[in-house]
C-alpha positions in Angstrom: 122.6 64.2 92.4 119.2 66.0 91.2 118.1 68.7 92.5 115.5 68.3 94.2 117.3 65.8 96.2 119.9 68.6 96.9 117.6 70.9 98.3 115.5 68.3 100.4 118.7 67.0 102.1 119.2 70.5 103.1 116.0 71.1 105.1 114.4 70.1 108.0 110.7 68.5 108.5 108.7 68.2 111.6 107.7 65.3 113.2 104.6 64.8 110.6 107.3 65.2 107.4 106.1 68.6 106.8 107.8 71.7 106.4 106.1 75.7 106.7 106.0 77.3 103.0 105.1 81.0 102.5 104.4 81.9 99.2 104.8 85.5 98.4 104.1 88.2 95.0 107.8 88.0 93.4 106.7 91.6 92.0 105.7 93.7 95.2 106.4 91.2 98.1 103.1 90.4 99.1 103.0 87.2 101.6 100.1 85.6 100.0 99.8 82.3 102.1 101.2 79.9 104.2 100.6 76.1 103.0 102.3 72.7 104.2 104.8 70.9 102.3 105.9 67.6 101.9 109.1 65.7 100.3 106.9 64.8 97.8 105.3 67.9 96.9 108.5 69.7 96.9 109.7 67.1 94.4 106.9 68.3 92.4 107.3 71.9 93.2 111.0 72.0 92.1 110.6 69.6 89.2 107.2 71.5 87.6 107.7 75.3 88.7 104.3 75.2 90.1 103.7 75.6 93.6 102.4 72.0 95.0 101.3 71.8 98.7 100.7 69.3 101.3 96.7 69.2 102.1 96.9 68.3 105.7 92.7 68.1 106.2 92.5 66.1 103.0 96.0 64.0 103.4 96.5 64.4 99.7 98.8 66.3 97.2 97.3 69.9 96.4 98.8 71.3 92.8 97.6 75.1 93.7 95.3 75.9 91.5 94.6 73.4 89.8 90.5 73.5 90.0 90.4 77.4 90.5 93.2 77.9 87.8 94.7 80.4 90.4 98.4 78.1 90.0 101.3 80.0 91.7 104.5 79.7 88.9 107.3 79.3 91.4 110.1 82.8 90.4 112.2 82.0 93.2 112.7 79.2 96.0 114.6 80.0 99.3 114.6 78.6 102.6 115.7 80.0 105.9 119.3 79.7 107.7 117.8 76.6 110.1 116.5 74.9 106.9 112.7 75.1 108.4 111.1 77.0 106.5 110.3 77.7 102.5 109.7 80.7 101.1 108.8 80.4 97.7 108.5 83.6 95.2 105.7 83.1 92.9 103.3 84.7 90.2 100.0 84.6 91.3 97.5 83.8 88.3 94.4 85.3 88.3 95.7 87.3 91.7 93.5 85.2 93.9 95.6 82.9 96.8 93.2 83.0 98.9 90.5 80.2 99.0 87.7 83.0 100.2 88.7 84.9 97.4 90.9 87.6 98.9 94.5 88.1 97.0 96.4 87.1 100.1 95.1 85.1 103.0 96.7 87.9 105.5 93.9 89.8 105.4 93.1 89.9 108.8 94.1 92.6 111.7 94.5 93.1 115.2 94.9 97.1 116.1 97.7 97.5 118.6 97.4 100.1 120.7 100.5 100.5 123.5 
């Protein structure tokens, strides 16, 4: 068995055939971003060692990076003890995940004040 057949049997897709992926800086554990996945762009993922993505507003296969030439080489794939959710290690070319520009898409805070 391949695989990438391996590791899909082992995890568990919503209703839409999509599972959460976090990609995060293999060096200093940045999370970078959270994209959607599907069977087939985890096929690619595994098979290529680039990060590929499930475009949900365009319904198409995303390879990231590939117009920005930001790709994300994949360092490490895990996936959590339920099997519902990826988190994929990567290098970040060009150190831009963000589509505004911004290094990691979690730029944005709330103050907590208790």
């Amino acid at each position: 068995m391949r695989r990438e057949t391996m590791v899909i049997s082992e995890l568990q897709f919503n209703s839409q055939g999509l599972i959460p992926a976090i990609a995060q800086d293999y060096k200093d554990g940045t999370v970078l971003m959270m994209a959607w996945m599907n069977q087939e762009s985890l096929e690619k993922t595994l098979a290529t060692g680039e990060a590929h993505y499930w475009s949900r507003s365009r319904s198409q296969l995303w390879h990231k990076g590939a117009t920005s030439g930001h790709i994300q080489k994949v360092k490490e794939f895990l996936y959590d003890c339920d099997g519902d959710t990826i988190l994929i290690k990567v290098e970040q070319i060009g150190d831009i995940a963000c589509h505004t520009g911004a290094r990691s898409c979690f730029f944005n805070s709330v103050q907590m004040t208790y």
